[in-house]
N, C-alpha and C positions, 0 to 999 in steps of 0.2 A: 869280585871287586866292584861295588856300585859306582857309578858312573856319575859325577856330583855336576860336570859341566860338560854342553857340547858348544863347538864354534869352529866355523871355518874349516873343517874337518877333520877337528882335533877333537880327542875324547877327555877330560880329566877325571880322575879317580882317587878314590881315598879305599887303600888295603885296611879292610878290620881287621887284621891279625898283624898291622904293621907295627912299628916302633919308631921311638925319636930319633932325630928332631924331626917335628911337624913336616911331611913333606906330601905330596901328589904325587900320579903317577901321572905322564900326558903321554897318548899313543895317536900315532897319524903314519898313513902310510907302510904300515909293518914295524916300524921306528917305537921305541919308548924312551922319553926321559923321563927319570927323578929329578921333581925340583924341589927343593925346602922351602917351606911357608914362614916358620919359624922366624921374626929377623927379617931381614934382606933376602930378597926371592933370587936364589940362585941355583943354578944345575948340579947335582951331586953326579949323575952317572947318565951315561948317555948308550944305547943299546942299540945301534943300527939306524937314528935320526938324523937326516942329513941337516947340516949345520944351520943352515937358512931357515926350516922348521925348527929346529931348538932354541934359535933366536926368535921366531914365533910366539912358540910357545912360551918362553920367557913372561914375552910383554905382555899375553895373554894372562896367565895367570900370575903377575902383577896386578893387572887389571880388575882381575874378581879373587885378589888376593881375603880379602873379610870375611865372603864365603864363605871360600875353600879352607879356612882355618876353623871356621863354624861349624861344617860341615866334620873337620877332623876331631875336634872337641866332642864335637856329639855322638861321634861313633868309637872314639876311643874315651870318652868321662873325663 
């Protein structure tokens, strides 16, 4: 899974073998969330990220939300 964004010690990632809606994956600290790019950037599934970093994470990738949907486009067509 390429690694499209680092910051603050969060990773984000876009799975090539993933499926819709347009989403990332953010991993920090052993923690992963999905968030959807898709629309309104929001948390679909949360895997062991304690809450304060998923709120993090959020507004981070809000942030370089254009990107990360450029980034999804181009590796999924």
């Amino acid at each position: 899974m390429p690694t499209i964004w680092r910051e603050d010690g969060f990773e984000i990632r876009v799975n090539p073998n993933d499926h819709e809606p347009a989403h990332v994956h953010v991993f920090k600290s052993g923690g992963e969330l999905k968030v959807q790019i898709q629309g309104d950037v929001s948390p679909l599934i949360n895997w062991g990220m304690k809450d304060k970093d998923a709120a993090k994470a959020c507004i981070l990738v809000n942030k370089c939300r254009k990107q990360l949907l450029k980034a999804w486009e181009d590796i999924h067509g």
